[in-house]
TIDO-722950 format. One record per residue: z, y, x of N, C-alpha, C, O in turn. Coordinates in steps of 0.1 Angstrom, whole numbers, plus 5000, padded with zeros to 4 digits. Example, Ala and Ser with C-alpha at 12.3 -4.5 7.8 and 13.67 -1.06 7.14 Angstrom:
// residues 2
507849435132507849555123507849675132508549675142 507149785128507149895137507950005129508050115134 
***
This chain:
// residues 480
803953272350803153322362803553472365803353522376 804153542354804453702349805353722361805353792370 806353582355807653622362807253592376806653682382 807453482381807153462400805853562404805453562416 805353622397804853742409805453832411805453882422 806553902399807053982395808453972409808854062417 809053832407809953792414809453832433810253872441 807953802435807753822448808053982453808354022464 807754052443807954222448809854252454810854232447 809754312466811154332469812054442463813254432465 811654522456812054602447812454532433813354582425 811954412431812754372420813554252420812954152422 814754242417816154182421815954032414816453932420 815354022402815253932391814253912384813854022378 813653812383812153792372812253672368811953582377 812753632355812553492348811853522337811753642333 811153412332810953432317811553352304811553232303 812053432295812553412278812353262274812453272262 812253172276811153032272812453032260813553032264 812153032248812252982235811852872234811052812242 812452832221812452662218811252662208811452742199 810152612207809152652197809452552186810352462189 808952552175809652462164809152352168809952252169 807952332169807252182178808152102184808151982184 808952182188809452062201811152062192811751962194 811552142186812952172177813052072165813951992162 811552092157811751992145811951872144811251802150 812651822138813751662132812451562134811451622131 812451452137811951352141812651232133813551172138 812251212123813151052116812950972124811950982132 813650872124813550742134812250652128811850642116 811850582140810550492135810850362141809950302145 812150312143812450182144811650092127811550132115 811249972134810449882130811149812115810449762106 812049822115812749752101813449852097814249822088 813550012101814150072091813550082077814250162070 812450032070811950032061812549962051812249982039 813649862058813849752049815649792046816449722040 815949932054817449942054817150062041816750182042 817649992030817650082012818850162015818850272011 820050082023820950162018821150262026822450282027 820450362036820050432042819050552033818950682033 818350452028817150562017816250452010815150402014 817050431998816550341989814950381982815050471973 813850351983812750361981812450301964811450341957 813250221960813150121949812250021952811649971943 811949991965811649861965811849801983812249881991 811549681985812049601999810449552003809749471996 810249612013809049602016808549442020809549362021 807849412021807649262024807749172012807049062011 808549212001808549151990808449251976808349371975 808549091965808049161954809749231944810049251933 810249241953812049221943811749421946811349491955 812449441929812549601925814349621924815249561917 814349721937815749761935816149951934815250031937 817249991929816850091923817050221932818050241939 815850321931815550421939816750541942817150581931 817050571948818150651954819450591952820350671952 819550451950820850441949821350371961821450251962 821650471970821450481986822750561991823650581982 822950592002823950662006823750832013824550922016 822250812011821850982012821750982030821751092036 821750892034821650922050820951002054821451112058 819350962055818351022059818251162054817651252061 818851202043819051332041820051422049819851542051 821351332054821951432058821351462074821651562080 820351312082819651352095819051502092819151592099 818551482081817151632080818651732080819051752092 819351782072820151842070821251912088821452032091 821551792094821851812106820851862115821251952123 819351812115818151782122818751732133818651792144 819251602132820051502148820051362137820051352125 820151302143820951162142822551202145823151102147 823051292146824851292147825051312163824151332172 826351302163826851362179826551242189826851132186 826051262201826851192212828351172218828751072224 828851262215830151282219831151212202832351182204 830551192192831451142188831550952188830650862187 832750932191833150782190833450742181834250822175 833050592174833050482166834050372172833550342183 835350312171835950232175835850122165836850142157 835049992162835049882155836249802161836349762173 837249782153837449652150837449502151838149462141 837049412158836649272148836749162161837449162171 835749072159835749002167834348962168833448982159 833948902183832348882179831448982180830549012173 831849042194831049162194829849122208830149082219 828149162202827149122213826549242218825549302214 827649252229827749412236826649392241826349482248 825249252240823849282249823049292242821849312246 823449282226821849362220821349472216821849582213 820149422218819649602223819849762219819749872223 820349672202820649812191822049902195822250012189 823249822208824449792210824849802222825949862225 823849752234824349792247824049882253824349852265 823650012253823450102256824450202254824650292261 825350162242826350252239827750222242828450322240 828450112246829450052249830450182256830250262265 831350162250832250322258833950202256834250152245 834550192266835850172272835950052261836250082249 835749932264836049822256836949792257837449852267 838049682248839149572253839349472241839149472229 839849362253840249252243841749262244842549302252 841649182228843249192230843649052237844449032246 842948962232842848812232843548782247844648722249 842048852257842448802273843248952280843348952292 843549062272844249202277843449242287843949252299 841749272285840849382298840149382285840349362273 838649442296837749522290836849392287836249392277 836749282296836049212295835549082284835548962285 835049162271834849112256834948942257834448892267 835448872249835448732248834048712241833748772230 833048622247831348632237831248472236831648392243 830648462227829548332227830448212218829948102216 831448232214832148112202831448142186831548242180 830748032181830148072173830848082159830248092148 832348082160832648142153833648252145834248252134 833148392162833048502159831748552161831248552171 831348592152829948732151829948792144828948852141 830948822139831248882128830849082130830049152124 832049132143831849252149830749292153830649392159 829549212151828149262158827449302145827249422143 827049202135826649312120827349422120826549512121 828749462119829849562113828949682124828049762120 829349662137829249722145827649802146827549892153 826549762138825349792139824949872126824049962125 825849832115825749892105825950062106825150152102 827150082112828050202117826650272129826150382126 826350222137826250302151824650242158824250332165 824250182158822650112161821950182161821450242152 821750202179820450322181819250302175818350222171 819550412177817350432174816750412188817050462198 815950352186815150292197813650222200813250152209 813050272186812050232179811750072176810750012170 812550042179812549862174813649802163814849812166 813449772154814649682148815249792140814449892138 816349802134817249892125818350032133818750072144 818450062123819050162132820750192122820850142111 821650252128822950242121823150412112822250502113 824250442106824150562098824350652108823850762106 824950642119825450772131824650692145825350672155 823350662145822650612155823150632170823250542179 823550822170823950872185825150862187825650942196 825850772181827250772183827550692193826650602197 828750702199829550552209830250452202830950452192 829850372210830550222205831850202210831750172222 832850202206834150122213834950002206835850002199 834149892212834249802207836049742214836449722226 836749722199838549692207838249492196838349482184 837949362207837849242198839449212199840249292203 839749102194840149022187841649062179842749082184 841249072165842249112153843048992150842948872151 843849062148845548982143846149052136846049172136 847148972127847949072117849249052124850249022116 849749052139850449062144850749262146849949362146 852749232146853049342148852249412160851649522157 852349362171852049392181850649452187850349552194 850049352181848849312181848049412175846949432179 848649502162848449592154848549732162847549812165 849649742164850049852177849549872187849249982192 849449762191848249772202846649842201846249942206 846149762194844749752185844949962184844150022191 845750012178845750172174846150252183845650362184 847350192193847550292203846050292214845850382222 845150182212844250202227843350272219842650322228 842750322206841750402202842250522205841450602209 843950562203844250672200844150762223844050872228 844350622226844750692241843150702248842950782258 841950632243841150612247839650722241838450712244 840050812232839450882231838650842216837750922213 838850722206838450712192838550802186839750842186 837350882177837450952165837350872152837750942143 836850762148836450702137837050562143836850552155 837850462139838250352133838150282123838850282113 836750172124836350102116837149972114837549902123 837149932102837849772100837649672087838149682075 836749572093835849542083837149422081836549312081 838449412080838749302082840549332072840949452070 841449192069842549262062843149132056842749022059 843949142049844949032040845249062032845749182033 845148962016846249042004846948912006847048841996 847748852020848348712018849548812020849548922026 850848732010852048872011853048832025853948892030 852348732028852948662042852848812053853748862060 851648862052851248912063850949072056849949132059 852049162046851749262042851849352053851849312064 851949482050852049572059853749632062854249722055 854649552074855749642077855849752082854649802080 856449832086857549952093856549942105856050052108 856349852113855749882127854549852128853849842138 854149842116852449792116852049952106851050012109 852649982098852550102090852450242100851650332097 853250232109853750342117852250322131851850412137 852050212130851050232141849650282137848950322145 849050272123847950322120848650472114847850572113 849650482110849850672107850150752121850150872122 850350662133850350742142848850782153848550862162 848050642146846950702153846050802140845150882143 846450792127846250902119846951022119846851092109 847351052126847951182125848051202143848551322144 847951152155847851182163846951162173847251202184 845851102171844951072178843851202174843951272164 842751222185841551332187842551492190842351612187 843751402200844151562203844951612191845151732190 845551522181846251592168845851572156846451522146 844651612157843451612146843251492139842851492127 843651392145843451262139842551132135841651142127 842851032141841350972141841350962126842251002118 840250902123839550862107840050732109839950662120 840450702100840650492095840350492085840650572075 839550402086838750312076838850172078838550102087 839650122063839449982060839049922047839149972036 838449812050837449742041838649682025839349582026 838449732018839049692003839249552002840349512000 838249472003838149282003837549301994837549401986 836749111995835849071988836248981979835348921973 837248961977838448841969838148851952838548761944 837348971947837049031932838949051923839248981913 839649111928841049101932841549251926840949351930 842649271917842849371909844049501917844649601913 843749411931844249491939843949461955843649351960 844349581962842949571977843849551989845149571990 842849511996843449452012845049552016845349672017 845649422018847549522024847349642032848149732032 845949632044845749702052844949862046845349972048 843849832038843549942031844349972023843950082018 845949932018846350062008847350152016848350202010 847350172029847750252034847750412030846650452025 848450492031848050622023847350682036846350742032 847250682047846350722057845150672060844450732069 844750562053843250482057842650572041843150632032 841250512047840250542038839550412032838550362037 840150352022839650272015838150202009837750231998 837550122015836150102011836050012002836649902002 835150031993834449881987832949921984832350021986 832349801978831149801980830449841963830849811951 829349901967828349901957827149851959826849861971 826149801949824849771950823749811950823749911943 822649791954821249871956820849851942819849781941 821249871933821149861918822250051917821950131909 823150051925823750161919825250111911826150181906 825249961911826349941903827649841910827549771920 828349851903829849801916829249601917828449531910 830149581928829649481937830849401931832049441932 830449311926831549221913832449181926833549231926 832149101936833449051948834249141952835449111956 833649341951834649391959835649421951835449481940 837349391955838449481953838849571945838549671952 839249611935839549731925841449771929842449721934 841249901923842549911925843150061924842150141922 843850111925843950261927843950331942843650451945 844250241950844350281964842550301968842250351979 841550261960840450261963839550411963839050481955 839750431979838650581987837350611977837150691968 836450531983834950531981834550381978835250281980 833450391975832550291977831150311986830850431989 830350231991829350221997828250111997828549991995 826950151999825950051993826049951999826249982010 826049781997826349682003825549561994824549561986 826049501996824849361991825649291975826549341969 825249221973825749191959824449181948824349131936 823249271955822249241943820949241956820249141954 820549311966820049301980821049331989821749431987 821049242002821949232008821649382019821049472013 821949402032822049482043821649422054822449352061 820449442058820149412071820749442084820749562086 821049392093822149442104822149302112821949182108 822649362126822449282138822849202138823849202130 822549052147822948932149823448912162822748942172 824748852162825148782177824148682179823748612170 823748672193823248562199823148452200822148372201 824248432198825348312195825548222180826048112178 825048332173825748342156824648232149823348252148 825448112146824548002139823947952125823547842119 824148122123824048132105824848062099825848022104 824248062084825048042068825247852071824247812066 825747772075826047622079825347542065824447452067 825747582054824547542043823547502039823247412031 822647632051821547662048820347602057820847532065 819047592058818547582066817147652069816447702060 816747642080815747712089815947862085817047892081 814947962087815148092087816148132075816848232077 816348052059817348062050818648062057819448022049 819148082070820048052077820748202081821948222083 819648282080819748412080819548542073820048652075 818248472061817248592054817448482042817248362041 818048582031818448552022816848492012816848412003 815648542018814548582010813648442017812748382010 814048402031813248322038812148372040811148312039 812248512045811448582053811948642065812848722067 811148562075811848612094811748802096811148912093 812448742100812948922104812748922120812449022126 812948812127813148812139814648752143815348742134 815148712158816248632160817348742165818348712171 816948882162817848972167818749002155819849052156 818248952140818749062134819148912119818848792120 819748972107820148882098820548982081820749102079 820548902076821248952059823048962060823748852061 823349042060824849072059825249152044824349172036 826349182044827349242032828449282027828949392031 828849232020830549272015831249442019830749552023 832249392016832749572025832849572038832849682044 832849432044832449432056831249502062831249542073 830449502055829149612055829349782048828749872053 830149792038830049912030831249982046830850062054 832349932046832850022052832850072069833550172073 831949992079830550082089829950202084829650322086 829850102077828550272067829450362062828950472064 830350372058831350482060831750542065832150652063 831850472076832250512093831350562095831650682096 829950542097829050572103828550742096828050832103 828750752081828850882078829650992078829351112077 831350922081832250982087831751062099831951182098 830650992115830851042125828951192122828451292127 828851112112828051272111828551352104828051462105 829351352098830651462093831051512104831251642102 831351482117832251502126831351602131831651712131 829851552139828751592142828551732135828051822141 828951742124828751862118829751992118829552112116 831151902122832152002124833051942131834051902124 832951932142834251862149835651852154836251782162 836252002143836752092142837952022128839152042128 837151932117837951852108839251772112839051682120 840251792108841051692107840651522100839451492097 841451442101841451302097841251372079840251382072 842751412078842851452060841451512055840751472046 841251612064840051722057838951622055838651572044 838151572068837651442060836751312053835751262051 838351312051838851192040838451292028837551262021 839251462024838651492013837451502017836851432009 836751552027834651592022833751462018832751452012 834751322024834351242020833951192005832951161999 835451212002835951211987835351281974835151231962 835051381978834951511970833351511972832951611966 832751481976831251471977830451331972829251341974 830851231968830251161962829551141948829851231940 828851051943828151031934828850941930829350851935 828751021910829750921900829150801896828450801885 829150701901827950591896829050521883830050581880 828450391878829350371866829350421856828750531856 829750391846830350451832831450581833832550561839 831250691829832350811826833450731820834550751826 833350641811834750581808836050531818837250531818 834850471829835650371845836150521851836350521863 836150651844836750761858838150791847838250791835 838850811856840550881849840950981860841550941870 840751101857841251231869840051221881840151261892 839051141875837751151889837751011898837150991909 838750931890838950871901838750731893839450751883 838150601893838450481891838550381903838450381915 838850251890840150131901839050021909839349941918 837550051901836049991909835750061920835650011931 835550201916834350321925835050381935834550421946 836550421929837450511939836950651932836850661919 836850761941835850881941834450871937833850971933 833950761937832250711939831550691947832050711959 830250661948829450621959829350741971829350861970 829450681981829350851994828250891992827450811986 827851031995826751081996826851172008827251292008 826251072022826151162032825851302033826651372040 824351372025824151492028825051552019825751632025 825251542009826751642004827651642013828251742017 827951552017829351542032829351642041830151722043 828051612049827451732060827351842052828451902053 826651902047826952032035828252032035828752052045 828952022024830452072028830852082044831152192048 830951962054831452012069830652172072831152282074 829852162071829452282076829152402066828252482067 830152392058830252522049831352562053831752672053 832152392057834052462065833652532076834252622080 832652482081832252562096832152672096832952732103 831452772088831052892087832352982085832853022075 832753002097833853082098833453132106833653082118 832553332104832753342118833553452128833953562123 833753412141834353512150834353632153833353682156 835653722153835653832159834653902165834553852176 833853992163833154002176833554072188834254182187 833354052194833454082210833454282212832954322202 833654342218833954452222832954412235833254332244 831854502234830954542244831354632255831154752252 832154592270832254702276831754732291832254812299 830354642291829454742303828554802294828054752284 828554982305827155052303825554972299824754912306 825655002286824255022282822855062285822255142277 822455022296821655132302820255122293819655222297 819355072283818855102278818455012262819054922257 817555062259817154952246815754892242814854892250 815454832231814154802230813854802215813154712210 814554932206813954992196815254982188816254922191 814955052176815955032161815554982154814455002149 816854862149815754802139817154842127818354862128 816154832117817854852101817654752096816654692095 819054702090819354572085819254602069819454712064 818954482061819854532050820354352047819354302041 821254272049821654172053822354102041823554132039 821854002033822553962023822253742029821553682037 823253692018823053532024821953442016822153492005 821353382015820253392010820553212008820653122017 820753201992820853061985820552931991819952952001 820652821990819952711999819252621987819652521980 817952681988817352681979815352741979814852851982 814952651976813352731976812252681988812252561991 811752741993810552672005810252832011810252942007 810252762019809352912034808752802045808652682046 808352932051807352902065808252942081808553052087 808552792083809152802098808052842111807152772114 808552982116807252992125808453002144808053042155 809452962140809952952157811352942159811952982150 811852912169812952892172813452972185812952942196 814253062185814653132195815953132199816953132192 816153132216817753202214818053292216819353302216 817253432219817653542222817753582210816953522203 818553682202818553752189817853852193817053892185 818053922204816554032203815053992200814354062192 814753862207813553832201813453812189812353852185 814353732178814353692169814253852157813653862147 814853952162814654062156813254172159812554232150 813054152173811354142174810154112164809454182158 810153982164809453862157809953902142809053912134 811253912136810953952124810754072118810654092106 810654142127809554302123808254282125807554342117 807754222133806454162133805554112121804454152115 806354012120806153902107806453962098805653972089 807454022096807354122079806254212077805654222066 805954292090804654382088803654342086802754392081 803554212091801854152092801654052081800554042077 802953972075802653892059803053952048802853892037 803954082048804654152038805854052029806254062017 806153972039807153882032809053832039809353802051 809853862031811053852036811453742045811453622043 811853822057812253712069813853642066814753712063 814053502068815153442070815453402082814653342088 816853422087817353372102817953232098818753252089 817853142099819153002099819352992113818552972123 820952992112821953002127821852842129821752782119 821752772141821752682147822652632157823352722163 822852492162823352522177822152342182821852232176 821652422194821152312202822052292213823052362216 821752192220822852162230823752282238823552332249 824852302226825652342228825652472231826652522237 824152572226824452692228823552732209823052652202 823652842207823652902194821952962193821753072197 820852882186819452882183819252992167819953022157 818353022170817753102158816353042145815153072146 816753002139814952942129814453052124815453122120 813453102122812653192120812053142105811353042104 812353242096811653162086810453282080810553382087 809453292070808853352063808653322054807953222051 809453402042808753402033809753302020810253202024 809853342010811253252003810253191986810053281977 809953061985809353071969810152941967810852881975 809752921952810052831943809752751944810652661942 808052701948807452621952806752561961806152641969 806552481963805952441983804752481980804352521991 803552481969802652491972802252681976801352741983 803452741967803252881970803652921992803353011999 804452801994804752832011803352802014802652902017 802652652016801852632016800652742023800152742034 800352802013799652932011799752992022798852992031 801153072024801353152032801353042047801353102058 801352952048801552882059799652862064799152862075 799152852052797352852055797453042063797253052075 797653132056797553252067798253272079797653292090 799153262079799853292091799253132103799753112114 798553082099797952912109796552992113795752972122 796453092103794953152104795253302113794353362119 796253352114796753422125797253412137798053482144 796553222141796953162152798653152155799153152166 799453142142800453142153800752962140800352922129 801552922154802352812145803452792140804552822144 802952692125803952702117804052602107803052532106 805152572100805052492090805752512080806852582082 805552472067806352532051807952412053807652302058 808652432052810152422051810752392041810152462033 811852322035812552292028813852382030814552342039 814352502024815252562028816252492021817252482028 816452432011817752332004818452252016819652222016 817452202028817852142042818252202053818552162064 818052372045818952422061820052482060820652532069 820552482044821852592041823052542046824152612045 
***
């Protein structure tokens, strides 16, 4: 109201007002789709709701931590390119995101649907990227795009094809739930050369990510297509924490990722898709013979572990989009959890686990520790015509570690240095800044106050609520 009166006077040129982002409307929002409850390997609870089966608690992939950690579900701007065949570009978790499709089958955009038996690309594809939408499950990079490329072949051509359209079409992540150890169909010269060229030249140089699935064969050595030295190798682990007896061993083996073998993975169903032929009535789809609904089904294998790979690949990306394919493949690598026996590791690495289980928020943590590089600054060269006080610094980085009181989010740094002379005089407690970016411009968190314990933030969050302003105690280990 300050400003548009201010604005009516002809003497003054300009009158807007400051509007800061208040934390209310800034703070992380987890997803409240209706069966994320039942997705463990997302954030294993140690138990599957609806039933009585105990599975073991954090032996998960750290997702939901690295959401808090980002405070997003991941980029819009980053792309997922699946793979497979059988994709139901109309369900709901799926169509919304569709970015530059093709088949190879009929050569357009226009997906081949409804043979029941392909459905394979619609689990894979939901595992990876499945909005949040408050219904049904949601995928590990929810805000990602879909670029769904159907119908795989272990044709030369067909291969070439498949990598040159991710690479011209704007793919950052290349998922592939799919492969051969038949030696009929190994990997030649022109089938090798087409996945190292969209590794090493696709995203502008940078390189897309490939990701292929190890197999489920229980096989002392992994899919022709994953031992590429440019793919990222998946196999699966179990919501137990321990390797998934079907998948693949070998040395060419990346990671592993949580997948079925002890509880399976919930993930979308083609329309079309006529379940397990075996089985019958709802046992057609729910291993437990408990309905879930006709949207959705029990899935697995590395067919499932490596989406979910993908899917934490594109919040890696989200976090620094600035990574190469190689870099990563290492944050991927180099951030996981040793599950297994210390005996099964040789140089960090075994021929079950790879590196070990991923662990999204270590992932994101590292990308954005590579981020922290920062810029030159700038040489100020219009007149200064006045100020709005001195303030003195004494400026050190402060651990990612401990609890405070978030009382706002700003983007001017003047106010942010306002506010924390304010707040230090009036609670007598040390101010923290955490640097941000909201859409696409650079945010300030306002913190007060640094302890050991939440109940000691707590406290200070009871005074400062009692000084009318708002606020809440914070997890600083989530914002370093």
């Amino acid at each position: 109201k300050v400003a548009n009166m201010l604005q009516q006077i002809s003497l003054v040129k300009l009158a807007e007002p400051d509007l800061d982002t208040m934390l209310d409307e800034y703070e992380f929002r987890e997803p409240t789709d209706d069966l994320i409850g039942q997705q463990w390997h997302l954030n294993n609870k140690g138990s599957i709701p609806g039933t009585n089966y105990h599975i073991r608690q954090g032996a998960d992939a750290k997702v939901y931590d690295a959401w808090r950690r980002l405070g997003a579900l991941g980029s819009e701007r980053t792309v997922i390119a699946v793979i497979d065949n059988g994709f139901d570009i109309n369900h709901p978790d799926l169509r919304t995101k569709v970015f530059r499709p093709f088949d190879l089958w009929n050569q357009s955009p226009n997906l081949s649907i409804g043979d029941p038996r392909f459905t394979h690309g619609t689990p894979c594809a939901s595992v990876a990227l499945a909005v949040s939408n408050g219904r049904g499950i949601v995928g590990a990079a929810p805000n990602a795009m879909f670029m769904p490329i159907s119908g795989t072949s272990f044709s030369n051509r067909a291969t070439e094809q498949m990598f040159d359209y991710c690479v011209e079409n704007g793919a950052d992540i290349i998922s592939c739930s799919w492969g051969t150890t038949d030696p009929n169909f190994n990997l030649g010269s022109i089938k090798s050369e087409a996945i190292t060229r969209a590794a090493t030249k696709g995203r502008g140089g940078k390189g897309c990510i490939i990701l292929f699935a190890t197999g489920n064969d229980d096989l002392d050595f992994v899919n022709f297509y994953a031992a590429h030295p440019d793919v990222i190798a998946v196999g699966a682990s179990t919501s137990q924490d321990t390797y998934a007896s079907y998948s693949n061993r070998g040395r060419e083996v990346s990671v592993v990722a949580p997948s079925n073998g002890d509880w399976p993975i919930l993930a979308a169903r083609a329309s079309w898709d006529e379940g397990i032929s075996w089985e019958t009535g709802v046992y057609k789809f729910y291993r437990d013979g408990n309905d879930r609904g006709p949207l959705y089904k029990h899935f697995g294998g590395t067919s499932s572990s490596t989406p979910l790979a993908a899917g934490v690949c594109a919040l890696i990306l989200s976090a620094n989009p600035d990574l190469t394919a190689r870099e990563v493949r290492d944050i991927l690598q180099s951030t996981t959890d040793k599950i297994g026996a210390p005996s099964e590791y040789s140089g960090g690495r075994s021929a079950k686990y790879g590196f070990g289980r991923i662990n999204a928020d270590r992932a994101v943590a590292e990308a954005l520790r590579r981020l922290d590089k920062q810029p030159e600054p700038a040489e100020v060269k219009e007149t200064i015509s006045s100020g709005q006080g001195l303030f003195r610094f004494d400026v050190q980085r402060h651990p990612s570690s401990g609890w405070g009181v978030q009382v706002g989010v700003y983007k001017d740094y003047g106010n942010v240095l306002i506010q924390a002379e304010k707040l230090q005089s009036q609670f007598k407690q040390p101010i923290i800044v955490n640097i941000n970016e909201l859409g696409g411009a650079t945010v300030y968190k306002v913190i007060v106050g640094a302890f050991d314990s939440v109940s000691e933030a707590k406290q200070l969050h009871e005074k400062i609520k009692a000084a009318g302003i708002s606020s809440f105690p914070t997890d600083l280990s989530k914002l370093g």
